[in-house]
DSSP file (Angstrom, degrees, kcal/mol; ACC not computed):
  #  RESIDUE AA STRUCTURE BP1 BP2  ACC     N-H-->O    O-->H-N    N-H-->O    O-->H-N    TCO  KAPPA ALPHA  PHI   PSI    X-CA   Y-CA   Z-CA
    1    1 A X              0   0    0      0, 0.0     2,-0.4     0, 0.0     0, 0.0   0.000 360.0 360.0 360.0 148.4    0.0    0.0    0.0
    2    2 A X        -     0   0    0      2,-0.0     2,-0.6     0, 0.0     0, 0.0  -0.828 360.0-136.8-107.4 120.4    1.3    3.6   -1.1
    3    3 A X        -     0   0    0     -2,-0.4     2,-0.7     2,-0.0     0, 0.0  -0.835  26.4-160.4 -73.0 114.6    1.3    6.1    2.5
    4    4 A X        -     0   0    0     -2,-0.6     2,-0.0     2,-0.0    -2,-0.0  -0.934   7.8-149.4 -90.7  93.0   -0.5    9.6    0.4
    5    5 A X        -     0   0    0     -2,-0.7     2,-0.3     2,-0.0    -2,-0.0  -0.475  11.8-156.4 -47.0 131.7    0.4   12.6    2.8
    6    6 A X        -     0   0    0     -2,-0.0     2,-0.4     4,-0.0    -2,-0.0  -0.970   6.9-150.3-130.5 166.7   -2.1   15.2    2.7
    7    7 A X    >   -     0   0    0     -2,-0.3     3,-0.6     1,-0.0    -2,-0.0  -0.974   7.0-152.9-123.7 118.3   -1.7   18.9    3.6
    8    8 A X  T 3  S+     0   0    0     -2,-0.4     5,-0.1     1,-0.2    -1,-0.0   0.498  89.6  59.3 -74.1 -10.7   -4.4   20.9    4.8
    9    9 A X  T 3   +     0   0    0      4,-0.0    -1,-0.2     3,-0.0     2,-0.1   0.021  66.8 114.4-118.8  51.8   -3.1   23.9    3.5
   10   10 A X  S X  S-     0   0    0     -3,-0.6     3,-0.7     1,-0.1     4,-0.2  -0.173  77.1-102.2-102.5-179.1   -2.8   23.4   -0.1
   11   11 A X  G >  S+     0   0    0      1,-0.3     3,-3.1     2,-0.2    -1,-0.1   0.931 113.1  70.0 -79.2 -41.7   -5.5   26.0   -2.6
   12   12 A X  G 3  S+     0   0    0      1,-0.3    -1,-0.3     3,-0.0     4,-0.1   0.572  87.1  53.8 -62.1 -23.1   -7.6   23.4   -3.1
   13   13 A X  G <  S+     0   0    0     -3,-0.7    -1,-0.3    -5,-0.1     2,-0.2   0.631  92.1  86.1 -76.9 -10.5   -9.2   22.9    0.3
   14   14 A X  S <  S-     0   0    0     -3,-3.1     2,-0.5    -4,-0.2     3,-0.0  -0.521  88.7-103.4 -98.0 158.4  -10.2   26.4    0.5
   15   15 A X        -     0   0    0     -2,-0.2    -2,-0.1     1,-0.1    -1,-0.0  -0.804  38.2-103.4 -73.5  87.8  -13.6   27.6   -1.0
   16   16 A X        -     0   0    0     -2,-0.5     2,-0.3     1,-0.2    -1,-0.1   0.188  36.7-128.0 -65.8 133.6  -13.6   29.4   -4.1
   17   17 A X        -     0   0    0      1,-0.1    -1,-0.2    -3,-0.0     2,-0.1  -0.578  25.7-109.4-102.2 139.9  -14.2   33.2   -3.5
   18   18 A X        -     0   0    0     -2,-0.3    -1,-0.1     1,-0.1     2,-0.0  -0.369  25.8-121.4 -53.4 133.6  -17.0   35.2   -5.5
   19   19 A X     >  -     0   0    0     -2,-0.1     4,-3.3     1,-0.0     5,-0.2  -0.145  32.0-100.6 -44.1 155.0  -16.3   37.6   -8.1
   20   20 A X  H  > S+     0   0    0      2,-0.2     4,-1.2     3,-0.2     5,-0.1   0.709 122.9  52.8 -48.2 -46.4  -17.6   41.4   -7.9
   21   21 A X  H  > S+     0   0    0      2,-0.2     4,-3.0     3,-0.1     5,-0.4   0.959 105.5  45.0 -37.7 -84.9  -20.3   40.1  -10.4
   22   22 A X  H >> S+     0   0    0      1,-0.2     4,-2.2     2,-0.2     3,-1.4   0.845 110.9  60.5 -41.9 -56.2  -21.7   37.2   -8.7
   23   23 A X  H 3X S+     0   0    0     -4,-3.3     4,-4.1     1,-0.3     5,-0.3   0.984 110.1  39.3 -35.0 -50.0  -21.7   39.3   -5.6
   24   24 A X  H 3X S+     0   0    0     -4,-1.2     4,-1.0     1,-0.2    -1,-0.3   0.946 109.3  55.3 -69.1 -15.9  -23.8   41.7   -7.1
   25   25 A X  H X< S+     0   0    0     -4,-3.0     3,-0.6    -3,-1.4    -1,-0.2   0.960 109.5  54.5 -55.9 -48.0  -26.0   39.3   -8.8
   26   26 A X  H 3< S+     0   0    0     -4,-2.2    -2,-0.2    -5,-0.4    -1,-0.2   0.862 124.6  21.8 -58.8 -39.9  -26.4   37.8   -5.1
   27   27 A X  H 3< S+     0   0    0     -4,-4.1     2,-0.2    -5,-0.4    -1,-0.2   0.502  81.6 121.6-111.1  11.9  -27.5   41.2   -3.6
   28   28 A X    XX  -     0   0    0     -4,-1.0     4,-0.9    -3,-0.6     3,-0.5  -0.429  54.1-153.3 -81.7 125.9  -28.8   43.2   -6.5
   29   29 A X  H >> S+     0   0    0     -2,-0.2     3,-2.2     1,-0.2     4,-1.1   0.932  93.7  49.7 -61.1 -70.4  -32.7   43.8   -5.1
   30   30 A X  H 34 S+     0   0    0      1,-0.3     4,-0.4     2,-0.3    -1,-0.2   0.301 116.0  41.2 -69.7   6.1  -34.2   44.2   -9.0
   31   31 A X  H <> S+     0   0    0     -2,-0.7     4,-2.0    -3,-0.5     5,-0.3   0.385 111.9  53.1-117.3 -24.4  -32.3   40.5  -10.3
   32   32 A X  H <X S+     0   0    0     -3,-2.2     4,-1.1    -4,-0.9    -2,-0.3   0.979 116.7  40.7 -83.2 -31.6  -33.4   39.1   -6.8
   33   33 A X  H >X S+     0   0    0     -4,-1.1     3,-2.1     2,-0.2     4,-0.8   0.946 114.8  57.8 -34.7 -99.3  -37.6   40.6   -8.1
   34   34 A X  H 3> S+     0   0    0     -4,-0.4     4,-2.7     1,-0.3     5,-0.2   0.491 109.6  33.1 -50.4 -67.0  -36.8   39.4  -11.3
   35   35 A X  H 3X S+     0   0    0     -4,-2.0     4,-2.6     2,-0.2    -1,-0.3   0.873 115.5  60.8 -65.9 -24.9  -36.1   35.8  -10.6
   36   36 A X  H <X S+     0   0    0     -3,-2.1     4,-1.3    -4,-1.1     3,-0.3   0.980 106.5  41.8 -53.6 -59.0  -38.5   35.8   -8.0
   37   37 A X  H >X S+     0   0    0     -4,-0.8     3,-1.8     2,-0.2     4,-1.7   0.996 115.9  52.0 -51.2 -73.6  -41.2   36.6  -10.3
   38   38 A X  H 3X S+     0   0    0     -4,-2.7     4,-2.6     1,-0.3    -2,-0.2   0.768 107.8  53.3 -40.9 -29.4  -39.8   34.1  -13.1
   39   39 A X  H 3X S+     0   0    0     -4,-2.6     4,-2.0    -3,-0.3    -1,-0.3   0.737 108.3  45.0 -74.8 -39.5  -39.7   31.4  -10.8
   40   40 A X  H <X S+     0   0    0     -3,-1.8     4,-3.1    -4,-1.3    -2,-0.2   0.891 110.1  62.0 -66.2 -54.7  -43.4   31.8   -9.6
   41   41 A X  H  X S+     0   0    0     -4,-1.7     4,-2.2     1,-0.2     5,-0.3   0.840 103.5  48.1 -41.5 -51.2  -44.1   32.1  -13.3
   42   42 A X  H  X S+     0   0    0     -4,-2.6     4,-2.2    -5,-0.2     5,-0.4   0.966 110.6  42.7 -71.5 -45.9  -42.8   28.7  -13.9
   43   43 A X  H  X S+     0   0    0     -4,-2.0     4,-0.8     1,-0.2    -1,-0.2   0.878 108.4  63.7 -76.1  -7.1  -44.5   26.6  -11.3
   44   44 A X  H  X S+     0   0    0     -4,-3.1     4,-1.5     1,-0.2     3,-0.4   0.955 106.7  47.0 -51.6 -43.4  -47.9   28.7  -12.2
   45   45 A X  H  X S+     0   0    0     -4,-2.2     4,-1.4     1,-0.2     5,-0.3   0.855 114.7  50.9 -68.7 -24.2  -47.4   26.9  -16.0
   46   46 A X  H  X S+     0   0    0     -4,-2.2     4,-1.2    -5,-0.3    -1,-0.2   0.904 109.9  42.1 -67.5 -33.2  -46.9   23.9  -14.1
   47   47 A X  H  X S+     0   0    0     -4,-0.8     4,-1.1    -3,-0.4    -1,-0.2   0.606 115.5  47.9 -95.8 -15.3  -49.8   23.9  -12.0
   48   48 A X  H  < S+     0   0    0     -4,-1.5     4,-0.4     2,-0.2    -2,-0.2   0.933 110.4  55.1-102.7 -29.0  -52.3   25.1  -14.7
   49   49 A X  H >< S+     0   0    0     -4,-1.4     3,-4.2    -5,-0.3    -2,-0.2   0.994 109.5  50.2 -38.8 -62.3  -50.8   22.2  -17.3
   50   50 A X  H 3< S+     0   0    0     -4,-1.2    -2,-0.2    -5,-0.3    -1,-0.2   0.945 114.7  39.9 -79.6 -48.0  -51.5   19.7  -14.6
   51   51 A X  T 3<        0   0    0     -4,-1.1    -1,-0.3     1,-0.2    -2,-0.1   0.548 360.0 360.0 -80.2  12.5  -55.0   20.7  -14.0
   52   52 A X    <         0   0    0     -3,-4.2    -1,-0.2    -4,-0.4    -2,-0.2   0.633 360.0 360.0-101.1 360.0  -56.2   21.4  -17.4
């Protein structure tokens, strides 16, 4: 059997940090409306397909 040493402080363990875009995508109020509304939009077409 091959002994693998690992290092806890190599890049990889650590989390990748958000860009200056994705933040703002994340806090923008009027994209966080936006999906909100699309997202309601879709499971209304869902729900009136299943009941027609």
């Amino acid at each position: 059997m091959e002994n693998k040493k690992y290092s806890a402080n190599k890049d990889e363990f650590y989390p990748p940090v958000p860009t200056r875009w994705t933040k703002f995508f994340r806090t923008c109020f009027l994209v966080q409306i936006y999906k909100f509304f699309r997202l309601n939009l879709k499971i209304m077409l869902i729900v009136v397909k299943g009941h027609s």
